[in-house]
C-alpha positions as CSV (number, residue, x, y, z in Angstrom):
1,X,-5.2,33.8,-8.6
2,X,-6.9,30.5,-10.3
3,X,-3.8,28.5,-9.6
4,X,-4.1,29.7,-5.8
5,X,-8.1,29.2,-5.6
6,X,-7.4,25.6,-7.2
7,X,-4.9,24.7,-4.6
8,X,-6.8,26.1,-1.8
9,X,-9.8,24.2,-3.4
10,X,-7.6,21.0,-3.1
11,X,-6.5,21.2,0.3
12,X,-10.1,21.8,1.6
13,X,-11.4,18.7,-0.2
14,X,-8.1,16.6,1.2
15,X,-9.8,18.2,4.6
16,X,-13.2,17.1,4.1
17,X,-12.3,14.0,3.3
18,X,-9.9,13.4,6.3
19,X,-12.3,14.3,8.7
20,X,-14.9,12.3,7.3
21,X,-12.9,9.1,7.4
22,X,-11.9,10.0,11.6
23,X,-15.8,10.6,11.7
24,X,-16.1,7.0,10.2
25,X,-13.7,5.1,12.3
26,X,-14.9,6.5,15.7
27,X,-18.1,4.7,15.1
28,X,-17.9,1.6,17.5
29,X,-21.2,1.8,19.1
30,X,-19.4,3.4,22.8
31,X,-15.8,1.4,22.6
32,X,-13.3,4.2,22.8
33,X,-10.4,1.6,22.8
34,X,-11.9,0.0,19.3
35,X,-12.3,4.1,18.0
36,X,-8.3,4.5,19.1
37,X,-7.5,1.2,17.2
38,X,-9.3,2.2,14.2
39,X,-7.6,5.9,14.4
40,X,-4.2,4.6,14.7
41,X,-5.1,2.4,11.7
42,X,-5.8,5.6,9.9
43,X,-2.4,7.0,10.6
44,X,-0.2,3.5,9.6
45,X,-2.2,3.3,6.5
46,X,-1.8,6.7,5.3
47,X,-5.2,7.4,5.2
48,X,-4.3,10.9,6.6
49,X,-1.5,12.7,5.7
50,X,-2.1,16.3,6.9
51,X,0.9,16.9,8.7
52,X,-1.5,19.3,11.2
53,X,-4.1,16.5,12.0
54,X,-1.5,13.2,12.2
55,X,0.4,15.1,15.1
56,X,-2.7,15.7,16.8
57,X,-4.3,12.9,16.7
58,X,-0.7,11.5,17.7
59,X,-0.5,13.6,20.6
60,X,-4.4,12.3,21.5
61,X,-3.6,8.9,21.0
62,X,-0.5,9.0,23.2
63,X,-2.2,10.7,26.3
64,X,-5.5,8.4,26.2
65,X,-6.3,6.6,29.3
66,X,-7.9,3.2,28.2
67,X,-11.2,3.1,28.2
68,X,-11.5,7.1,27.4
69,X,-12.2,9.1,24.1
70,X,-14.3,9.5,21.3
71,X,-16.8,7.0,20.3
72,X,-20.4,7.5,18.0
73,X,-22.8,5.6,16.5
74,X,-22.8,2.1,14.8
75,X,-19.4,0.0,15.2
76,X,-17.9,0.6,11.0
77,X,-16.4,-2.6,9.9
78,X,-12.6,-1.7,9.2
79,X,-11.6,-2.7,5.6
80,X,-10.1,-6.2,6.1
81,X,-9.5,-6.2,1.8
82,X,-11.3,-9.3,1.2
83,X,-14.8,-9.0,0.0
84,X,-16.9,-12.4,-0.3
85,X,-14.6,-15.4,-0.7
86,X,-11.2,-15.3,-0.4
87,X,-9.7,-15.2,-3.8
88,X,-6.3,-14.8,-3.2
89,X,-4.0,-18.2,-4.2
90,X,-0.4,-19.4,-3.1
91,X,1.8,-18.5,-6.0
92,X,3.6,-22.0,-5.8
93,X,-0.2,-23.2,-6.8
94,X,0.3,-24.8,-10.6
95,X,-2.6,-22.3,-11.4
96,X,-0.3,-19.2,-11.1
97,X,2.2,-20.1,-12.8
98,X,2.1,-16.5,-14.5
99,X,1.9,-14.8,-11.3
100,X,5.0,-16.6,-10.1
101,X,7.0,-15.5,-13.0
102,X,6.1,-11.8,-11.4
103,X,6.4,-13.3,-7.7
104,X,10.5,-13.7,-8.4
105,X,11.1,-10.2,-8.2
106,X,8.1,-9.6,-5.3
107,X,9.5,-9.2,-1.9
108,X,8.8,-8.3,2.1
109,X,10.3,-5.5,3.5
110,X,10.9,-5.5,7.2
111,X,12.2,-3.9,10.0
112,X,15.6,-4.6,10.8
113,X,14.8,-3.7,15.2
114,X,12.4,-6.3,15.7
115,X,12.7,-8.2,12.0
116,X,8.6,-7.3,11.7
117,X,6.9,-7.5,8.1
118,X,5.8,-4.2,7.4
119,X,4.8,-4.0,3.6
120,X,5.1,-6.0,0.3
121,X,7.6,-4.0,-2.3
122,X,9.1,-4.8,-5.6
123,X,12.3,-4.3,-7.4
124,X,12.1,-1.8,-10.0
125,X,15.9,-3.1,-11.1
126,X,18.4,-5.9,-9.8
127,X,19.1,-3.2,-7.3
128,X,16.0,-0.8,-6.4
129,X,12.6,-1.5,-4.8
130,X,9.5,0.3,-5.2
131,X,8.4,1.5,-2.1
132,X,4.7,2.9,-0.9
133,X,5.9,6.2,0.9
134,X,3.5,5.3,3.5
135,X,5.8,2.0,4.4
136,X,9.2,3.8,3.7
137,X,7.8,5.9,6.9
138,X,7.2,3.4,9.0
139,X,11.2,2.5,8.8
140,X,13.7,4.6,10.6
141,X,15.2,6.9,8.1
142,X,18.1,9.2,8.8
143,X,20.0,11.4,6.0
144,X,18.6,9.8,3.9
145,X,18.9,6.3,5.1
146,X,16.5,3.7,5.2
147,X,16.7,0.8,7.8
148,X,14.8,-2.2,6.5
149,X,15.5,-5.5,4.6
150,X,13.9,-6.7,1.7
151,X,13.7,-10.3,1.3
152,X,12.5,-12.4,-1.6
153,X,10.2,-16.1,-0.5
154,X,10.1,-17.6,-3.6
155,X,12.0,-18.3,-6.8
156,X,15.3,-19.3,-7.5
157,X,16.4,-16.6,-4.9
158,X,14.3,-17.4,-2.2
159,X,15.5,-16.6,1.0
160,X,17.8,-13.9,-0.3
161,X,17.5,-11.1,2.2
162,X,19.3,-7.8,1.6
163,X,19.6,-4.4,3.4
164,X,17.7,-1.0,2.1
165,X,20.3,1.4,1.5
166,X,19.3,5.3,0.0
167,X,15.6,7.0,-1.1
168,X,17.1,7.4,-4.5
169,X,13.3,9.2,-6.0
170,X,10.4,9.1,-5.9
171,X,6.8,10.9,-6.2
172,X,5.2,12.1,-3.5
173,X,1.3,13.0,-3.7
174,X,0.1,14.3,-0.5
175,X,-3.5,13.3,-1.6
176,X,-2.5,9.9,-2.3
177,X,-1.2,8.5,0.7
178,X,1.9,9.9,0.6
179,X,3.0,8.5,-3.2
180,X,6.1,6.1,-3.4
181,X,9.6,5.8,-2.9
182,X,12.6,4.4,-5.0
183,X,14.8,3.0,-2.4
184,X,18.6,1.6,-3.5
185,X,19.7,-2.1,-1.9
186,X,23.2,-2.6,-0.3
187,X,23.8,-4.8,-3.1
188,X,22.6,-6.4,-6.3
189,X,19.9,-9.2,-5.7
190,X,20.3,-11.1,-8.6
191,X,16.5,-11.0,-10.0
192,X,15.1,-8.7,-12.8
193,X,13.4,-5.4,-12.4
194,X,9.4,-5.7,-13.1
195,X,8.3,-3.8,-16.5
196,X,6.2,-1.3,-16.3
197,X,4.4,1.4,-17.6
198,X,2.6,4.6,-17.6
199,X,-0.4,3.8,-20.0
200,X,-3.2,2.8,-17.7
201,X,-5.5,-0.4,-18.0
202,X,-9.5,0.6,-19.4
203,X,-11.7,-0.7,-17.1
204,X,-13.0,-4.0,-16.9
205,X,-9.6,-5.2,-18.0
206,X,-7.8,-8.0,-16.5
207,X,-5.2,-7.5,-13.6
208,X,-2.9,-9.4,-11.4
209,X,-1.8,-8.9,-7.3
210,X,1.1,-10.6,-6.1
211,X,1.6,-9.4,-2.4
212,X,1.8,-10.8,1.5
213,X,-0.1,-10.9,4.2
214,X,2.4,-10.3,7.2
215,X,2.9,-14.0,6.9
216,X,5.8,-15.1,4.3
217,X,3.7,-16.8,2.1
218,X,3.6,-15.3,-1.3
219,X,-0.3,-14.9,-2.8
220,X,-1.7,-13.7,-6.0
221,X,-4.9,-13.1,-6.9
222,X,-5.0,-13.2,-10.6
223,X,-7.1,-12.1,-13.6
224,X,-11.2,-13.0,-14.8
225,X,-14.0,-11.8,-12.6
226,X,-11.7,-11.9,-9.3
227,X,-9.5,-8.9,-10.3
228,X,-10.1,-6.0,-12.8
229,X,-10.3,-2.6,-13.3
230,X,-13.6,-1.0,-12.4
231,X,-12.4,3.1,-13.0
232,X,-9.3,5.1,-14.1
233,X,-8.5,8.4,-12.9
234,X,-5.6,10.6,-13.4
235,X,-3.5,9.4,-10.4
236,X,-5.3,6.1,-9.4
237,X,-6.6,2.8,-11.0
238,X,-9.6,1.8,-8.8
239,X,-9.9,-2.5,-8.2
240,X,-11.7,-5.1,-7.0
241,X,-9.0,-7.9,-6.3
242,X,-8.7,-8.9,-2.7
243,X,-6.0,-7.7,-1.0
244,X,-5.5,-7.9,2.9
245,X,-3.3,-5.9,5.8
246,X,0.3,-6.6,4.3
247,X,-0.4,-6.1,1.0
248,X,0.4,-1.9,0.8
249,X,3.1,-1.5,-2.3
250,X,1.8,-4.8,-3.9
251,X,2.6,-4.3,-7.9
252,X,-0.5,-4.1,-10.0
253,X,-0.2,-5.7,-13.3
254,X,-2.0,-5.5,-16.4
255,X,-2.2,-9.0,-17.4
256,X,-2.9,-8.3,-21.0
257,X,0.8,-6.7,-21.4
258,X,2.6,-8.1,-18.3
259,X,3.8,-4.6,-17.0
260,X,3.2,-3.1,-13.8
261,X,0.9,-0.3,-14.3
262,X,0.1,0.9,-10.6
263,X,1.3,0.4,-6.8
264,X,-1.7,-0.7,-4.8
265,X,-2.3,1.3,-1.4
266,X,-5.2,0.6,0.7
267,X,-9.3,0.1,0.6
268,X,-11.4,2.9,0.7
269,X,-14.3,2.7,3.0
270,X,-16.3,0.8,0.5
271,X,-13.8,-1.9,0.0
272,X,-12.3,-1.1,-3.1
273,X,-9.1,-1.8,-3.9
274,X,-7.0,1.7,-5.2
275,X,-3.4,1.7,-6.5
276,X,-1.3,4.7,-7.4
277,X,-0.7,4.6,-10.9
278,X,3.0,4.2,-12.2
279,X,4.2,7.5,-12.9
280,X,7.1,8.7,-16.6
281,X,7.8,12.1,-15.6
């Protein structure tokens, strides 16, 4: 009976939440067409994940006339994941040296229809990438399958572009933007898996981005006042590095140990950064 109460307890608050971040991103000050932008943001980004509410607003979304639809309030400023100044820097900058080390084994995946960028992933081995569930969904996967290249930009492989192969594991955490994936490569890259780990940074301690935005440039945003922890939880280790659209599946690295100890996902509404932290079990 508790473990029923505590799962029906979950799935309300997963609700609540969900319909408070629609709620949010309607607000556009009478500009349907901005509210339908901002709700199919919601969807891409994962930011709802009840099965239930992403077909409807699917199905909504699909039959809207432009210029029809919900709109309330004050327009809400969509999370861009840059707060202030820009802090991100080029990892070919002599400054990030470090960073770059990590870059080598940092990649793009993209979709092999129209060769788009969808998502920055890593390789967990010379031949696995770490996936955020959220971009493994927006590839075509059948049996299994997964239709997407990952290519590396920098580093002695740059260039090197191979095919995803298999969803070999993975975690999945409904109330965490769908968790991530462990997908297999056609083939062995030739680069080293990133270390990681399950033992979680304290906050205010030090961390390291490398990611993309859309564009192939590889950026990192690295360490001091520009990127720590600011809270732990049991799933989630809560940021304040810049980011940017591109950056979902971004390894998160404790700089103090030089291990990956989280996957970043997306902004919250506040513009903090949260990443999904690296799961043992």
């Amino acid at each position: 009976m508790t473990l029923l109460k505590g799962g029906q307890d979950r799935e309300l608050a997963r609700t609540q939440a969900e319909n408070a971040r629609i709620l949010e991103m309607i607000k556009t000050g009478g500009d349907p067409d901005t509210a339908a932008v901002n709700l199919e943001f919601l969807i891409d980004a994962g930011l709802v994940t009840s099965p239930d509410t992403v077909e409807r607003l699917t199905a909504f979304l699909e039959a809207r006339e432009p210029g029809t639809g919900p709109s309330l309030g004050n327009p809400v400023a969509r999370p861009t994941g840059i707060v202030g100044l820009d802090d991100a820097v080029p990892t070919s900058d002599p400054s990030m040296a470090q960073a770059a080390i990590f870059g080598a084994s940092v990649g793009q995946v993209f979709r092999t229809d129209d060769d788009m960028p969808i998502c920055t992933a890593f390789l967990a081995s010379s031949d696995t990438v770490i996936l955020a569930a959220a971009c493994a969904n927006s590839l075509t996967v059948a049996d299994n399958r997964v239709f997407g290249d990952f290519r590396l930009s920098t580093g002695e492989l740059a260039g090197a572009n191979v095919a995803l192969d298999r969803i070999v594991s993975g975690f999945a955490d409904d109330d965490f933007y769908g968790g991530y994936s462990v997908v297999s490569l056609i083939e062995k890259v030739g680069a080293e898996g990133l270390p990681m780990s399950a033992v979680a940074p304290q906050p205010g301690s030090r961390l390291g981005i490398v990611y993309y935005r859309e564009a192939s440039e590889q950026l990192a945003v690295w360490g001091g006042r520009v990127c720590s922890v600011t809270e732990v939880t049991d799933n989630a280790i809560v940021h304040n590095c810049d980011t940017g659209v591109g950056s979902l599946g971004a390894p998160v690295i404790d700089i103090s140990k030089n291990t990956v100890v989280g996957i970043h996902m997306i902004r919250d509404l506040n513009e903090r950064g949260v990443a999904m932290r690296i799961r043992e079990d």
